[in-house]
C-alpha positions as CSV (number, residue, x, y, z in Angstrom):
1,X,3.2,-19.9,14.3
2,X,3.2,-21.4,10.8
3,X,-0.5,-19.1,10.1
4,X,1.9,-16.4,11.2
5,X,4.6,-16.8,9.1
6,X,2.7,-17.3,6.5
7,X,1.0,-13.9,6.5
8,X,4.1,-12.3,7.1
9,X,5.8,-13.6,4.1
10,X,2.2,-12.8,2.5
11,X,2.2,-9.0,4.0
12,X,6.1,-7.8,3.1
13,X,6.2,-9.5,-0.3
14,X,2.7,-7.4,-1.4
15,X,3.6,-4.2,0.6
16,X,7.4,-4.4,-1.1
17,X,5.6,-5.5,-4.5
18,X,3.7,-2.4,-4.4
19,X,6.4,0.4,-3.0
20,X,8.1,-0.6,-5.9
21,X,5.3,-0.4,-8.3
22,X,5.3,3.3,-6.8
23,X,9.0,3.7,-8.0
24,X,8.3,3.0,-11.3
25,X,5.1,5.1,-11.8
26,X,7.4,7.9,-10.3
27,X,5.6,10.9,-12.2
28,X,7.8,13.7,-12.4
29,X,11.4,13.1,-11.4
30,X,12.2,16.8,-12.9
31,X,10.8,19.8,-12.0
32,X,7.6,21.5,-13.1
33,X,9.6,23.8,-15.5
34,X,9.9,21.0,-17.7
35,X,6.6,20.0,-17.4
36,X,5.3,23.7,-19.0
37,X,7.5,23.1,-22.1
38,X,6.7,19.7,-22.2
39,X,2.8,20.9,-21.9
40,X,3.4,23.1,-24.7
41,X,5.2,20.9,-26.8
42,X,4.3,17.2,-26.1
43,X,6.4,15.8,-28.5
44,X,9.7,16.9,-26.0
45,X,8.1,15.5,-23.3
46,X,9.7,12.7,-21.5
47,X,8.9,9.5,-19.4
48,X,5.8,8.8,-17.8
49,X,4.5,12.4,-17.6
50,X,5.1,12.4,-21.4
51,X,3.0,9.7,-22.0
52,X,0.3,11.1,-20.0
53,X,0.5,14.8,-21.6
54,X,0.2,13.2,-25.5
55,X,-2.6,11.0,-24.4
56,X,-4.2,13.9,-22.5
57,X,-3.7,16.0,-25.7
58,X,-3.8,14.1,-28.6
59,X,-6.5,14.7,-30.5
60,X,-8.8,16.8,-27.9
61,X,-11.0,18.8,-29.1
62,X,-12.5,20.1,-25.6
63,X,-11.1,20.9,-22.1
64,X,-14.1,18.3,-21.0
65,X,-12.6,16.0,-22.8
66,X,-8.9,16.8,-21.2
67,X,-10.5,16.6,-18.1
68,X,-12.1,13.0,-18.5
69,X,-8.7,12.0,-20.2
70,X,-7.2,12.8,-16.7
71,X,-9.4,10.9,-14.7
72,X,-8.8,8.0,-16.8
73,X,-5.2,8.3,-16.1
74,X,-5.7,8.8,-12.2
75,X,-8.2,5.8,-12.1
76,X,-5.9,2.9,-13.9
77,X,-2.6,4.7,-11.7
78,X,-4.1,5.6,-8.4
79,X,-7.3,2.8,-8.1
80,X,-4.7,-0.2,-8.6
81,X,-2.5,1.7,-5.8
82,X,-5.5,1.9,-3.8
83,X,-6.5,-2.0,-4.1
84,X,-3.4,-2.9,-3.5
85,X,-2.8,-0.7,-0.9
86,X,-6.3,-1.9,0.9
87,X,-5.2,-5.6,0.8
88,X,-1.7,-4.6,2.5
89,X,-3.8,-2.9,5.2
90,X,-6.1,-5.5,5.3
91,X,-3.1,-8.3,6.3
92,X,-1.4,-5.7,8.4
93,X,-4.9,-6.0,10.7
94,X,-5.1,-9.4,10.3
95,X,-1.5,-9.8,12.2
96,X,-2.6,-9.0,15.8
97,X,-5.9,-11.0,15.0
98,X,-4.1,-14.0,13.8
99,X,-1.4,-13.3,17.5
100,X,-4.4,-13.0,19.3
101,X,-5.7,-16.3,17.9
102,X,-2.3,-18.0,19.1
103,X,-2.8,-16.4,22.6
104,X,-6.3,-18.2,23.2
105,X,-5.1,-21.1,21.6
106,X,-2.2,-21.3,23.8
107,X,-4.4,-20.5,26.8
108,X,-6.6,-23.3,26.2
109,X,-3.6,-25.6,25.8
110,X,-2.6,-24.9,29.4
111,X,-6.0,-25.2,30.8
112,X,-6.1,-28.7,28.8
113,X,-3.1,-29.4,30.7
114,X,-4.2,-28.6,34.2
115,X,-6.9,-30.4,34.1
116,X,-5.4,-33.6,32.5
117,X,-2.5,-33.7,34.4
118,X,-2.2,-35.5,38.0
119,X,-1.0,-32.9,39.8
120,X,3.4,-32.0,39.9
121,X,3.7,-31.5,36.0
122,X,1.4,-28.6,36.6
123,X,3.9,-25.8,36.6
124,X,5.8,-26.6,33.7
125,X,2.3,-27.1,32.0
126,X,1.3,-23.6,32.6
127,X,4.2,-22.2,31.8
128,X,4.6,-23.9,28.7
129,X,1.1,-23.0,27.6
130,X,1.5,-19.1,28.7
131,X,4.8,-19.0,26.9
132,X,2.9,-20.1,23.7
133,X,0.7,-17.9,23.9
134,X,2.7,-14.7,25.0
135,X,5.0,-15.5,21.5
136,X,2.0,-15.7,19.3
137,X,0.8,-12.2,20.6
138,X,4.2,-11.3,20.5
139,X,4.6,-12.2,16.6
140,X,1.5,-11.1,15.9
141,X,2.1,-7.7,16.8
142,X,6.1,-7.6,15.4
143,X,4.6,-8.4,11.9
144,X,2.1,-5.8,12.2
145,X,4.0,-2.9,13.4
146,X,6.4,-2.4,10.3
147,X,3.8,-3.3,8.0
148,X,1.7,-0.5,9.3
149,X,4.4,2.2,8.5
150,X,4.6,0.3,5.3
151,X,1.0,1.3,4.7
152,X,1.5,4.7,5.5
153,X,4.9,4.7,3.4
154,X,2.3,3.9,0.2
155,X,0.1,6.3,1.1
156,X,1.9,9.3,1.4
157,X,3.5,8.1,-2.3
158,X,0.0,7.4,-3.4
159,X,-0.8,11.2,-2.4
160,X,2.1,12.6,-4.0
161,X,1.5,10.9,-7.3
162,X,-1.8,12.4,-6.9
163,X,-1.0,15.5,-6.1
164,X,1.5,15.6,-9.0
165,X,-1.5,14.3,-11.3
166,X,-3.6,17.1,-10.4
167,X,-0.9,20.0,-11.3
168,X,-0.5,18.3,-14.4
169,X,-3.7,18.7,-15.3
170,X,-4.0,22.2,-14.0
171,X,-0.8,22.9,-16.1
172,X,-2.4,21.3,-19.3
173,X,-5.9,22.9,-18.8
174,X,-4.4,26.4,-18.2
175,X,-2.4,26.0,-21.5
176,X,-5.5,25.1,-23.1
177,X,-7.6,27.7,-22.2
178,X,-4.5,30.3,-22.9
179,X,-4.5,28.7,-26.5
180,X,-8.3,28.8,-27.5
């Protein structure tokens, strides 16, 4: 049970960690209309889409170069998500494993048992070691459930920042092109 609670505390710190990395990166709280101003103008823009239009746009003498500006933007934002994200997942599967693990170990306790003991312990034996185990599968499987709608919590914000990335750049670009 200690393994257990271990990775739980492990699991919910990271996963909560991470949602509220997610909070902060929150690209565009206001709507696109601001965005096309912004785009035109950088210097008005605001926040973390600001940063990201005068970084895409400073100094850029290409829409090539826009373009690679904006993947270097989406790979330090989304690729640290994604890691992050990956490692969450990775102790959300680990959960039922670690249950599981408890289960057998708890099985093996009770066989120990039978065969040690003389004879009218025997029930309470086997119920002791089934009860062990049952818990341990139990626990196992109520860490992993939440965390796994955790996991799909970050990914649908994952997507959206992406998503909002991607019109960003379509915005810029098509300003670009409209300018030259």
């Amino acid at each position: 049970m200690i393994p257990l609670f271990l990775l739980a505390v492990l699991l919910y710190a990271q996963a909560f960690q991470l949602i509220f990395y997610l909070r902060r990166t929150r690209i565009g709280n206001r709507g696109e209309v601001h965005w096309w101003d912004w785009v035109r103008s950088p210097e008005k823009a605001e926040g973390r889409v600001g940063e990201i239009i005068r970084y895409t746009q400073e100094g850029a003498i290409s829409t090539a170069q826009v373009r690679n500006r904006f993947d270097e933007v989406r790979l330090a934002i989304v690729a640290l998500i994604d890691r992050r994200a990956r490692f969450v997942g990775t102790l959300v599967a680990a959960a039922p494993l670690l249950g599981l693990l408890g289960t057998v170990l708890g099985m093996l306790q009770t066989f120990f048992g039978i065969s040690t003991s003389g004879g009218g312990e025997t029930a309470g034996v086997v119920a002791g070691g089934i009860s062990e185990a049952l818990v341990t599968t139990q626990t196992g499987l109520t860490i992993a459930l939440p965390g796994l709608f955790l996991v799909m919590m970050i990914n649908r914000q994952r997507q959206a920042i992406e998503a909002r990335l991607a019109r960003l750049e379509s915005l810029t670009l098509s300003h670009l092109k409209f300018a030259e």
